[in-house]
Structure formats: structure tokens, C-alpha cells
C-alpha positions as CSV (number, residue, x, y, z in Angstrom):
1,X,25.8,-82.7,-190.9
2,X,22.2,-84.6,-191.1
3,X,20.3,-84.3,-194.4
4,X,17.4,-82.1,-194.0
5,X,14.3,-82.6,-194.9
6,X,10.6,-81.3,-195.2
7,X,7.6,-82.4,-194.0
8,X,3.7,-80.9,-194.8
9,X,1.2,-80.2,-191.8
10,X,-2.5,-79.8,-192.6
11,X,-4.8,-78.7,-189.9
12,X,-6.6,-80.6,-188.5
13,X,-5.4,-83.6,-190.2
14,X,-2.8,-85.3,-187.2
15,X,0.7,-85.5,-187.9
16,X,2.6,-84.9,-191.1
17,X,3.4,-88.4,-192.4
18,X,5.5,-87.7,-195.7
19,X,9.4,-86.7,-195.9
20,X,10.2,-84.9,-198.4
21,X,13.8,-84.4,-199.8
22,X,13.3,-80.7,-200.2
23,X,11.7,-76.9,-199.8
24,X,10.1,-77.4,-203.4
25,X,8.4,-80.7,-203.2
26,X,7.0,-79.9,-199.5
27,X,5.5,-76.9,-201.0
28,X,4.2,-78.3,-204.2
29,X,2.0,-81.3,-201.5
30,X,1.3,-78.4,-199.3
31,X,-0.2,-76.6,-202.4
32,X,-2.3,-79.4,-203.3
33,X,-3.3,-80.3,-199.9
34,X,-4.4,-77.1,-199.2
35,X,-6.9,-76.7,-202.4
36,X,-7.8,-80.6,-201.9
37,X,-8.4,-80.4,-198.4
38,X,-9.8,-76.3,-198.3
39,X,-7.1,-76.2,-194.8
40,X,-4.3,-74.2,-193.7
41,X,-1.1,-76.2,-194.4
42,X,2.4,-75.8,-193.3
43,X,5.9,-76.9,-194.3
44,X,7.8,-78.0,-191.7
45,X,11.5,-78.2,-191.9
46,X,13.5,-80.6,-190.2
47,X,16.0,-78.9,-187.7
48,X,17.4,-82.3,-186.0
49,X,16.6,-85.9,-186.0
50,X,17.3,-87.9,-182.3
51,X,17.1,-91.5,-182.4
52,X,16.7,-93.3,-179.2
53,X,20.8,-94.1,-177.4
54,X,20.0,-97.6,-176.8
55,X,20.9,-99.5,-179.8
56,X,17.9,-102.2,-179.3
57,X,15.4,-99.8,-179.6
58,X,17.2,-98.7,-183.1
59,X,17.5,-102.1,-184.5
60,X,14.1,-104.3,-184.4
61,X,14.8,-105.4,-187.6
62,X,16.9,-106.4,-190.5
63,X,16.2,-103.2,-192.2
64,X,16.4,-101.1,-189.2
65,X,20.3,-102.6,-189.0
66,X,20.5,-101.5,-192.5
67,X,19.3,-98.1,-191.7
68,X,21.8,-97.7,-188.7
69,X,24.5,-98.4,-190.9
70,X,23.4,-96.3,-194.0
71,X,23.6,-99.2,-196.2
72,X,21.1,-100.8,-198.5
73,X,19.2,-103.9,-198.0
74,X,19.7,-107.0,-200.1
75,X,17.2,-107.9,-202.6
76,X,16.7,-111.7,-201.5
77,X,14.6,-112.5,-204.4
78,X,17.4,-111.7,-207.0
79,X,20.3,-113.5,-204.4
80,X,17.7,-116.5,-204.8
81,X,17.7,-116.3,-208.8
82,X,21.9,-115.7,-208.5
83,X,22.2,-119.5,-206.9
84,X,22.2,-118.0,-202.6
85,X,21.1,-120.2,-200.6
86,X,18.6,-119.1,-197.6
87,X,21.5,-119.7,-195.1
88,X,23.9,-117.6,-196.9
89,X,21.3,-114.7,-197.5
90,X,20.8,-115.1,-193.3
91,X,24.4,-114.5,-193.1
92,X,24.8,-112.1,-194.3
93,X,22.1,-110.5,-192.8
94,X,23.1,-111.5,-189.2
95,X,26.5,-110.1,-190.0
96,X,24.5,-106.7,-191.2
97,X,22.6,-107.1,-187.4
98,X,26.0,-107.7,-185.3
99,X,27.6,-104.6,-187.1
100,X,25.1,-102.6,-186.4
101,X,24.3,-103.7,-182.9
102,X,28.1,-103.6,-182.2
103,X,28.0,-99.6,-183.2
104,X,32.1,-99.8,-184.3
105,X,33.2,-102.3,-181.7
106,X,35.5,-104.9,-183.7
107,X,36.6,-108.1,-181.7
108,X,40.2,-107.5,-181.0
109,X,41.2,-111.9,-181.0
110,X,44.8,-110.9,-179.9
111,X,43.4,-109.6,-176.5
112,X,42.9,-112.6,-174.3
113,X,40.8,-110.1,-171.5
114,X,38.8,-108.9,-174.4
115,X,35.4,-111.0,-173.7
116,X,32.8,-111.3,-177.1
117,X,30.0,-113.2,-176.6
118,X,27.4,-115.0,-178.6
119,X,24.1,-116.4,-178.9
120,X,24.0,-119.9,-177.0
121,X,20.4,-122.2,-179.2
122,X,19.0,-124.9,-177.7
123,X,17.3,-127.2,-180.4
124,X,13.5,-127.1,-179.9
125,X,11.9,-130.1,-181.9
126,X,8.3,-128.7,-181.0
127,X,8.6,-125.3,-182.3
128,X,11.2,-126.5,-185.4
129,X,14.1,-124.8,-184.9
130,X,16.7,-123.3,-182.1
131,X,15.8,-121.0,-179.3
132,X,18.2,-118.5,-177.9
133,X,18.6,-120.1,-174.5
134,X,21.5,-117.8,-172.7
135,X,25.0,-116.2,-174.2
136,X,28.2,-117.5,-173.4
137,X,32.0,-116.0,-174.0
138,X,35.3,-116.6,-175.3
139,X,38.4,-114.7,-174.0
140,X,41.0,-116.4,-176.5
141,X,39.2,-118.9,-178.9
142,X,36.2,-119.4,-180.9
143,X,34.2,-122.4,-181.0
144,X,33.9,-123.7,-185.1
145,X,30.2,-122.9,-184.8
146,X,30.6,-119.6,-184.2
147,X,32.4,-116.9,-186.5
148,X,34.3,-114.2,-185.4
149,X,31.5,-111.5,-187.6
150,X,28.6,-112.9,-185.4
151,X,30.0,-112.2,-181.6
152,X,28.7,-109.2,-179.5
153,X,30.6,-107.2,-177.0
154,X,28.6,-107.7,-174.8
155,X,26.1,-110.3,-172.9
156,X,23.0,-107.9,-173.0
157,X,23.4,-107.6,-176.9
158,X,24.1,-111.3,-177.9
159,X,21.2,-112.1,-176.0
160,X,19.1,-109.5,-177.6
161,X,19.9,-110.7,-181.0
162,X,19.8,-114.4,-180.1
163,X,15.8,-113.7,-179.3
164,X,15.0,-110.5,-181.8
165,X,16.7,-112.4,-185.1
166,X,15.7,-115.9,-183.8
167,X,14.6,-116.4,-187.1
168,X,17.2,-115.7,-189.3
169,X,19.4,-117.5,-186.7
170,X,17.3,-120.6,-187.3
171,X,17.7,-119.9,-191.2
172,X,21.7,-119.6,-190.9
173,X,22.1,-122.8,-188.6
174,X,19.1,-125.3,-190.0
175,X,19.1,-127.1,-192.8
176,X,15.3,-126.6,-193.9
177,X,13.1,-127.2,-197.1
């Protein structure tokens, strides 16, 4: 069952912006937007939350991956004062992305006509770092570069990430200062 949740309307004033965790706190912001504002106001109950299908338009972002997977994001600054390096915090986050991405799919390596692809970088000395420049596949082997946490099931989604966490790609595979 989803978690409900509550949400304040004042008239005239656009589209409630605030979740609220329950019937009580909704009313006590209704409350004091009504006497602040001198409007009608409304709480809204939640009755169903849908999210987009396509898993791309769900995950933009690190924290959006975290989101889909109901999971907590990292605190990078403490990692940083624990001794992580900036390639093991990216990682960990690309791990995070591919799980997420994946929605439960889990490379099965014993299955030779099981494809799982990955981003494919080309080095770009102009804009310092890799680009995602295609995907590319394994049916029974892994290339060293490439672990078995950060492959895709399919083409469309290991090219997606390749060019949406380009970034933290470049972080996890470059050695920078």
C-alpha cells in the first residue's frame, strides 16, 4: 500500500506545493494559511501517486535513483572525511543508477544468450574527460573495465546512463585533481 499523504490548497494561490505526512499537520498549515492569507483553504488527501512507466523519465538523477529504490542518499562530504575517494563515492553511485535503471533485472553470467550491455567512452581531451560514444554487449564475458554491477539489460538504458551520469562516469574512470 503507498503512504498517504496531505497536501493544503489555498484559493487562488496555484497549486499546493507542501506534503504533509498527515490529516493533523495539513490542517494545522491550512489553519494558518487561511487567517494569514484571509482565503478558503483545503486539505487535499492523497488517493494515488502515478509515476511515469518509463524508467528514464523516473531517474534524471542520482537522487531520483535513490528515490526509485527507497533508499537514502550518501552523504559525500562525510565519505570524504571517512578517507573515500571521489571514484569510489561515483561507484557507488553508478551502482545506485544501474539498480535502479535495471528495475529488478540481475545479469544472469551463466546464460550465454543473456546479452547486458554497457556504456562504450571515448576519451575527449577537449572537454576533459570520456563521452558516451555507443553501448556494446557481452553474451559470456566481461571486459576488466567493466563490472558486472554497472551493465544494463538493455542497449537503450546503457546508453541513457552513459550520457545522463556522464559525469559521474568521468568521476569513476579518470583520475582527476
Amino acid at each position: 500500500m503507498e503512504k498517504q499523504f496531505f497536501m493544503v490548497y489555498a484559493e487562488g494561490q496555484g497549486a499546493p506545493t507542501y506534503k504533509h505526512e498527515n490529516e493533523q499537520a495539513a490542517s494545522k498549515e491550512a489553519e494558518r494559511l487561511a487567517e494569514k492569507l484571509g482565503v478558503n483553504t483545503t486539505v487535499l488527501q492523497a488517493v494515488k501517486t502515478v509515476a511515469p512507466k518509463d524508467i528514464t523519465k523516473r531517474v534524471k538523477t542520482y537522487a531520483d535513483a535513490c528515490a526509485v529504490l527507497g533508499i537514502e542518499p550518501m552523504n559525500e562530504t562525510v565519505l570524504a572525511k571517512l578517507g573515500f575517494t571521489k571514484d569510489e563515492i561515483a561507484y557507488r553511485k553508478l551502482k545506485t543508477i544501474a539498480e535502479a535503471l535495471n528495475e529488478g533485472w540481475r545479469p544472469d553470467w551463466a546464460n550465454s544468450n543473456e546479452y547486458k550491455y554497457w556504456p562504450w567512452f571515448v576519451y575527449n581531451g577537449a572537454a576533459a574527460g570520456f563521452s558516451c560514444a555507443d553501448t556494446t554487449n557481452a553474451a559470456s564475458h566481461a571486459h576488466a573495465s567493466v563490472g558486472s554491477r554497472l551493465c544494463y539489460k538493455t542497449r537503450e538504458l546503457a546508453t541513457y546512463a552513459g550520457r545522463q551520469f556522464e559525469g559521474i562516469y568521468n568521476d569513476f574512470l579518470l583520475i582527476k585533481k
